[in-house]
C-alpha positions in Angstrom: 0.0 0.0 0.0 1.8 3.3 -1.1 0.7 6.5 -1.0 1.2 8.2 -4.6 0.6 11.6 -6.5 -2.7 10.1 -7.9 -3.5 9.0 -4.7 -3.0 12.8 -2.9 -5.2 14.4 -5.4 -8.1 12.1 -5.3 -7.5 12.8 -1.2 -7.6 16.7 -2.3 -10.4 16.4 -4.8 -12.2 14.3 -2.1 -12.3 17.3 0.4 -13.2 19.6 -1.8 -16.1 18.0 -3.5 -17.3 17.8 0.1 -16.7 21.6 0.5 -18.9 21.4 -3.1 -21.8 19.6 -2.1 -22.4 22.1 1.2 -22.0 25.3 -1.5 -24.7 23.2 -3.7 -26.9 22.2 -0.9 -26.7 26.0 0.5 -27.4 26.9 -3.0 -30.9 25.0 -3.6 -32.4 26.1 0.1 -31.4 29.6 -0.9 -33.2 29.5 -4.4 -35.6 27.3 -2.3 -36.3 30.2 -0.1 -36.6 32.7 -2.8 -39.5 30.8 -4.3 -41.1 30.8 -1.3 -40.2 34.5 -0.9 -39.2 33.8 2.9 -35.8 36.4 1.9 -34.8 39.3 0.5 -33.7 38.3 -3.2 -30.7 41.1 -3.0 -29.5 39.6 0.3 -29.8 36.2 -1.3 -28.1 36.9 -4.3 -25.5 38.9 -2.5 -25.3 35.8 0.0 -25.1 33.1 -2.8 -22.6 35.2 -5.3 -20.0 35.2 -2.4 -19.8 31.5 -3.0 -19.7 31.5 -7.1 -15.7 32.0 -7.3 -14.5 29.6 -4.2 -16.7 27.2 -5.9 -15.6 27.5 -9.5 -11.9 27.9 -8.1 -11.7 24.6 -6.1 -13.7 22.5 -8.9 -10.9 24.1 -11.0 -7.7 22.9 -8.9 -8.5 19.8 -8.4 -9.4 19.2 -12.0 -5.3 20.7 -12.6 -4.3 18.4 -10.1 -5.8 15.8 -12.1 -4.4 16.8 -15.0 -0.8 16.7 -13.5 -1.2 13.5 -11.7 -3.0 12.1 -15.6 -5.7 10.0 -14.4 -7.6 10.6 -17.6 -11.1 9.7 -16.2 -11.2 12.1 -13.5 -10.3 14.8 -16.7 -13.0 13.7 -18.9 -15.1 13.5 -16.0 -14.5 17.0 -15.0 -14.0 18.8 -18.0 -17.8 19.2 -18.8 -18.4 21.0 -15.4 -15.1 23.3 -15.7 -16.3 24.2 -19.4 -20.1 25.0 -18.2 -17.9 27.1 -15.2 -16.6 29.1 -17.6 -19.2 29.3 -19.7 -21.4 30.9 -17.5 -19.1 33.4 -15.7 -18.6 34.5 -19.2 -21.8 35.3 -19.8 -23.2 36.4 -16.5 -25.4 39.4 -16.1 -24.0 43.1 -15.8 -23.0 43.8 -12.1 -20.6 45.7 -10.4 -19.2 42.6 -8.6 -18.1 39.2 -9.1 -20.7 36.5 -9.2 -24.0 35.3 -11.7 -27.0 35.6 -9.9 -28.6 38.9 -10.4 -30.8 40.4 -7.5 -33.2 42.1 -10.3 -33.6 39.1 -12.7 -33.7 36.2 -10.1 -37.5 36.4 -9.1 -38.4 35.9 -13.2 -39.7 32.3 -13.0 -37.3 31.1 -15.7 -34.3 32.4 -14.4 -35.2 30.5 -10.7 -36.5 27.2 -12.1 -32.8 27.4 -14.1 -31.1 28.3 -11.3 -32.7 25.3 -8.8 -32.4 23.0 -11.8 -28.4 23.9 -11.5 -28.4 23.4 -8.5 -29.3 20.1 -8.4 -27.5 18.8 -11.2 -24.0 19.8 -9.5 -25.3 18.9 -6.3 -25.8 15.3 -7.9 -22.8 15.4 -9.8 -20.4 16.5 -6.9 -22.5 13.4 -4.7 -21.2 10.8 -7.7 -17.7 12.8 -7.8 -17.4 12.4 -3.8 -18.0 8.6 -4.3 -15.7 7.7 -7.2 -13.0 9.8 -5.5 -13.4 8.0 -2.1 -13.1 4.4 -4.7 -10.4 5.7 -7.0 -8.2 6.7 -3.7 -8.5 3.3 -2.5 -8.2 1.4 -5.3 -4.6 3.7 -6.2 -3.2 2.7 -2.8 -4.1 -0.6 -2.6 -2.8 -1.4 -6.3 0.5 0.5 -6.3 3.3 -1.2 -5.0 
């Protein structure tokens, strides 16, 4: 049983896809509570845009570390999410800080359904992530010699 490269980053990517799945779960009670209208939607959005970078940046090291330590199906696996990442900070609403959720456009019915419908998906996606990770750090020390 050795401890390798591979091994640290699934370790990494492990503890952050845990740090992940809290910012998804905070993220659909938050959109949760704006559809009931139990908050303010500029507290909200100030609230849940304070979480958009940390987010994207951890998804986005631990994909690099994955990259560096080449275990190609934690890449492919990944890459989809970083690319949507991207994607959507690039084309996020006009505001004067960083962050996508826009206080005046988030009670439109489309743009909440979307943005509980996103929140799900990664909140599912970083539940499977957490799971291979926990396998695929197991299965690297036990294996390597």
């Amino acid at each position: 049983m050795a401890f390798t490269f591979a091994a640290f980053c699934y370790l990494v990517a492990l503890i952050a896809v845990a740090f992940c799945i809290f910012f998804a779960i905070y993220l659909v009670i938050c959109i949760d509570e704006l559809k009931t209208d139990y908050k303010n939607p500029i507290e909200q959005c100030r609230s849940l845009n304070q979480l958009i970078l940390p987010e994207y940046g951890i998804h986005l090291a631990f994909t690099v570390l994955f990259v560096f330590s080449t275990q190609l199906f934690a890449i492919v696996w990944n890459l989809p999410l970083v690319a949507y990442h991207v994607h959507r900070y690039m084309n996020r609403p006009v505001m004067s800080g960083p962050g996508i959720y826009d206080p005046t456009s988030i009670m439109n019915q489309t743009q909440l359904s979307k943005a509980h419908r996103e929140g799900w998906i990664k909140l599912g996606f970083y539940l499977i992530s957490f799971f291979y990770y926990l396998y695929a750090m197991i299965y690297t020390m036990v294996t390597t010699s």
